[in-house]
N, C-alpha and C positions, 0 to 999 in steps of 0.2 A: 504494500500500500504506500502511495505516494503521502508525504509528508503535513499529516495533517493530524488532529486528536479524536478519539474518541467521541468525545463530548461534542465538538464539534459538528461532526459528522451526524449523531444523533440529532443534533439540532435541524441541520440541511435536509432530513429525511422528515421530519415532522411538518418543514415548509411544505414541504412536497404533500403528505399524507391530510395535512389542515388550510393549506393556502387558500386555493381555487373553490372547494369545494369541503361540504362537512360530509365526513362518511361514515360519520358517528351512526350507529343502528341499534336497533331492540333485543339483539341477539341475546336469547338467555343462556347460552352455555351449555347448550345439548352437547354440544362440540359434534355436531353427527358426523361433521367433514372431518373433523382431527380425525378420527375414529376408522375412516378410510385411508389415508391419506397424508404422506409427508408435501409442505406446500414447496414448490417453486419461488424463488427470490434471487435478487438481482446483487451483484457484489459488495454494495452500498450495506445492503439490509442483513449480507450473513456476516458480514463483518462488524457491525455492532451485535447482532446477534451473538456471534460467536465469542467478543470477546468478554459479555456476560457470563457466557456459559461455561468458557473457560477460568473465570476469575471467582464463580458461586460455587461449585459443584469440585468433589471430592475426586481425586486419582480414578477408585473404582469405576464411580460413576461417568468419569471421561473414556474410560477405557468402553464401559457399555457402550454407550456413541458411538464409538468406534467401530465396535463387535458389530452394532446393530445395521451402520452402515453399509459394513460390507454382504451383510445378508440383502438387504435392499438393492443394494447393486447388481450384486450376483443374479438375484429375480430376476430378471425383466424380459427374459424371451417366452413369451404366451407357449411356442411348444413345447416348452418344460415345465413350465407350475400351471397352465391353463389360468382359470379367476384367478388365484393365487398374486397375481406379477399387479393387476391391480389392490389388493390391500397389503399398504405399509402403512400401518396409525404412529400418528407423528408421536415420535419420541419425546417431544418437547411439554408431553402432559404430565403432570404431578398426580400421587397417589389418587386427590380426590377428583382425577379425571379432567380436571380445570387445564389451563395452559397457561404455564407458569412461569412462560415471556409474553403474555400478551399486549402488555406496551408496545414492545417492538414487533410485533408481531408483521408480514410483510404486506407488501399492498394486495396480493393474490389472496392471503385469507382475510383480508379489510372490504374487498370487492366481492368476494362469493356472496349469493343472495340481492347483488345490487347490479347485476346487468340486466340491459334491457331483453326483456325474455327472448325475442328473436333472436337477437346476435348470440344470446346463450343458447338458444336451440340451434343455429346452426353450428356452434363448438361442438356440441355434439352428437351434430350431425356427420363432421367429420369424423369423429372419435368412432361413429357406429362404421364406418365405409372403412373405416382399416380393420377392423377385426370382421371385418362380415363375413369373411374365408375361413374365418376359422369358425362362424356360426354363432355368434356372441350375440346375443340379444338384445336392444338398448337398454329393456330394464336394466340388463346383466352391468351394465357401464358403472365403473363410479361416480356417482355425483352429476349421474341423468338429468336430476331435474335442480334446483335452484331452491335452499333452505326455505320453506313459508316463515319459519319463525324471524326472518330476517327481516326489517323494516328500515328506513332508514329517517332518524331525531327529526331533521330537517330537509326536505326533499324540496324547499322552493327553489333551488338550482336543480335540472333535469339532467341526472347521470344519463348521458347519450356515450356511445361508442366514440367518437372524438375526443371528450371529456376522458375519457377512460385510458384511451391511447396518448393522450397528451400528456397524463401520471407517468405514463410509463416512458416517457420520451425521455421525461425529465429527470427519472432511473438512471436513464442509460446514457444520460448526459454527466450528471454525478459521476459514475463508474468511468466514465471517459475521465473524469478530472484527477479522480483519486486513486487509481487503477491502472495495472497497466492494459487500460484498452482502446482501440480506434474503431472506425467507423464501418470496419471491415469486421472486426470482433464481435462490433453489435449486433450488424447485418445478422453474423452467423448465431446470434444468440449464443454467444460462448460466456457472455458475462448476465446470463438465467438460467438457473440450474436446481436440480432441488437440493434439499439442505445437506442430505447426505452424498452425495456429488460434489458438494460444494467441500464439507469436511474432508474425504478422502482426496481431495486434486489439491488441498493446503497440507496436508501430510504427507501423501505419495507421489503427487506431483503428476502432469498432463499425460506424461509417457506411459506411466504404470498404467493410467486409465485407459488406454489405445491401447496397449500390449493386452491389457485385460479382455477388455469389449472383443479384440480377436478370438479371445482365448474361447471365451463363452459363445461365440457363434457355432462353433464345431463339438461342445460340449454335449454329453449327454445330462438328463438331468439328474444321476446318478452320483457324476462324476461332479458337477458343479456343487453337491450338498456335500462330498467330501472335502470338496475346496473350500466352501464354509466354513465348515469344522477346523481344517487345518489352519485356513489361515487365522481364526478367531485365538487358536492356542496359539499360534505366536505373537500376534497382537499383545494380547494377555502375560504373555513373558515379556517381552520386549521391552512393552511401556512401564510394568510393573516395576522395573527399575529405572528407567530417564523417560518423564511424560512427552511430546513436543510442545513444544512452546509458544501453539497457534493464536492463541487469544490478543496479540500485542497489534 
């Protein structure tokens, strides 16, 4: 991260989150989407994110992250775990099920329940045409439909799709300033990632993820849950004794 504070930064993402628009909502806390679902954020958001998480929570508990990480990773090809590669429930809830960074929480779980239903129907209209080969249902999708318990304090500004893409511009403009990324990185959404993506590419770095992503393409699903297991045992040694130093 290019040479800036903490604090600061959290500030620059609150501009962003309360400026234009209030996206304060009724949401009571079902958490139904934590509950599916690790969210997507942009380098701005895992970076105060992370450095929370790193600076509150105990060795063990960093090392969980970790562990939990690489099982999420590992998921992700539909012809190995089928439903499965869609539920990873965000790590980020506490015993009583709450989300227990939700200050910071990112602008992807601030906006669920607040788009305009069409533009969220066709998200997931995309979402149903990639897996229709393998026969997936839309019910079957995660987060098919849009929270009802979700409302939003103040709605006399009209969250339109413009409105929406114009938060997120303003992401990926930050990430451009404090980050090392350009206009070519953002194009490629290299600097949106989910949280566990995000954690393992600040520990293992861009390669290991490439080298990995090959690896699992040719994998059976056999073989990838033994590579779970192994690699969590070494994780688990490794850090046990010198943790990385990622939260700074």
């Amino acid at each position: 991260m290019k040479k800036t504070s903490i604090k600061s930064l959290e500030n620059k993402l609150k501009e962003i989150y309360y400026g234009d628009v209030n996206l304060d909502t009724t949401c009571n806390g079902a958490v139904i989407c934590c509950k599916i679902a690790m969210p997507q954020l942009n380098y701005s958001e895992f970076t105060v994110l992370i450095e929370k998480i790193w600076r509150t929570n105990s060795r063990e508990q960093k090392i969980e992250f970790i562990c939990k990480s690489v099982e999420y990773f590992f998921k992700t090809r539909f012809e190995q775990f089928k439903l499965d590669v869609f539920h990873k429930p965000c790590m980020l809830l506490g015993n009583d099920g709450k989300c227990i960074y939700y200050a910071n929480r990112p602008l992807s779980c601030r906006i669920y329940g607040l788009w305009p239903e069409d533009i969220y129907n066709k998200r997931v209209d995309k979402f149903e045409k990639a897996y229709s080969e393998f026969g997936v249902k839309r019910e079957e999708l995660p987060l098919n439909k849009q929270c009802p318990n979700v409302k939003r304090v103040d709605d006399s500004i009209i969250l339109t799709e413009d409105i929406i893409n114009g938060l997120y511009k303003k992401l990926d403009n930050l990430d451009k300033k404090v980050g090392d990324y350009n206009d070519k990185h953002v194009e490629s959404r290299y600097n949106y990632r989910t949280f566990h993506d995000w954690l393992l590419l600040k520990i293992f770095g861009e390669e290991w993820l490439i080298d990995l992503s090959r690896f699992l393409k040719g994998a059976t699903k056999e073989i990838v849950e033994q590579q779970i297991d192994e690699f969590k045992k070494v994780i688990r040694e490794k850090f046990a004794k010198e943790m990385p130093n990622i939260g700074e």
